[in-house]
Each structure stands twice: as structure tokens, then as C-alpha cells.
C-alpha positions in Angstrom: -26.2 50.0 4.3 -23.9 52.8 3.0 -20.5 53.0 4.1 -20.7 56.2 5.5 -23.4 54.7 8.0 -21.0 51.7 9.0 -19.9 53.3 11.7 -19.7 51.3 15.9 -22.8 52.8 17.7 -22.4 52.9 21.8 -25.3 51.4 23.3 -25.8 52.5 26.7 -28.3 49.9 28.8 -30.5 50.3 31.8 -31.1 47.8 34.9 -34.4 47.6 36.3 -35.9 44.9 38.9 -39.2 44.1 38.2 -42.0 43.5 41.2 -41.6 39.2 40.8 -37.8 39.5 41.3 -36.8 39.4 37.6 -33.7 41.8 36.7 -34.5 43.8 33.0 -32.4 45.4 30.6 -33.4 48.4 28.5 -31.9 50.7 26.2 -32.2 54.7 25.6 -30.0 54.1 22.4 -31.3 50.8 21.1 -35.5 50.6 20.5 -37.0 47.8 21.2 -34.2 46.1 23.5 -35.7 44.5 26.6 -33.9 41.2 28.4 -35.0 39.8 31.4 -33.3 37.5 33.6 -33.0 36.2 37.0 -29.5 37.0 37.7 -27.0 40.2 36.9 -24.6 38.3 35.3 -27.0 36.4 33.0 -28.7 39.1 32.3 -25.0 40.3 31.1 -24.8 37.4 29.2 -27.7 37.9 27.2 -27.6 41.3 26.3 -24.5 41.2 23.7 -27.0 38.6 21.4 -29.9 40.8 21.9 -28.2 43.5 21.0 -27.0 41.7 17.8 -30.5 40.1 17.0 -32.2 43.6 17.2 -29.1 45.0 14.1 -29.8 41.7 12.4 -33.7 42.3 11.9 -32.2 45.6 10.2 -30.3 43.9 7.9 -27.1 44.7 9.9 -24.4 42.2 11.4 -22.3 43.7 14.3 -20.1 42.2 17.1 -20.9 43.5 20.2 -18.8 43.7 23.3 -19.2 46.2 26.4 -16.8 49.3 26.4 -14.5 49.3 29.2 -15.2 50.6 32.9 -14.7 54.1 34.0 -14.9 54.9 37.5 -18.2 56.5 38.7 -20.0 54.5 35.9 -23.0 52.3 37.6 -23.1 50.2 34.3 -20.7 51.0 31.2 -22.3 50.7 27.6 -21.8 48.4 25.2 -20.5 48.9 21.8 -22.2 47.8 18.5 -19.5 47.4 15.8 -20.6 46.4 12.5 -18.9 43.5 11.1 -18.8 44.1 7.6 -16.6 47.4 9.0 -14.4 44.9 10.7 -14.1 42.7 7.6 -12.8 45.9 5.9 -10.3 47.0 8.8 -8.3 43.0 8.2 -8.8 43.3 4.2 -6.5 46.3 4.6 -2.3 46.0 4.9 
């Protein structure tokens, strides 16, 4: 991965229930992302290391946290920062 390309990506993520009661997580931003869980708050949980696990396959390490609240906002994203930019960001006075 260049540096140019090490750049934090927003990941926005979609809530679904499903017919058998299950809550799922998608993403517009992120292919392939799909968690599925019995309750909002694990599916909240889970999303930040499937989010990482989907970078990893790629070859990328990122920390991912979700981007604060705004009002009006039925589910803020979440923010894929790559590591190796964060390693650079402490390396520097």
C-alpha cells in the first residue's frame, strides 16, 4: 500500500431486521460486510472487528472506531483508520 492511499476511509453501515428476528449490518462503502446479531448493541460490538477483518484480507491493518453523533443521524459511520498511518502520526515530534 502506497502512502498516498493510507488515508482513514468513513464507513457508513446499514441496519436491517431480518424475517427470524436477527438484526444485520451492511455497508454501501465497505463490500462484502454483513454481521448479524441478535441484539443492537452486539451487533455494535461486532461491527468494528468485521470491519477490520474485511482491511486485513487486503493486506491492510486499520483501527476502527465509530465517528461521532450528529443530530438527525439514524446511525453515524464508522471510521477505518489505517494503522500503519497512526504508527507514522506518533514516530513524528
Amino acid at each position: 500500500m502506497t502512502g498516498a492511499s493510507l488515508k482513514p476511509k468513513i464507513v457508513r453501515v446499514t441496519f436491517e431486521q431480518g424475517k427470524t428476528g436477527l438484526l444485520y449490518a451492511t455497508s454501501p462503502d465497505l463490500k462484502g460486510l454483513l454481521v448479524a446479531k441478535r441484539t443492537i448493541e452486539a451487533l455494535e460490538d461486532a461491527i468494528p472487528s468485521a470491519v477490520a477483518d474485511l482491511y486485513a484480507a487486503s493486506g491492510v491493518k486499520v483501527i476502527v472506531t465509530r465517528a461521532e453523533e450528529t443530530q438527525g443521524e439514524l446511525s453515524p459511520p464508522w471510521i477505518a483508520f489505517p494503522a500503519e498511518l497512526a504508527r507514522q502520526a506518533l514516530a513524528d515530534p
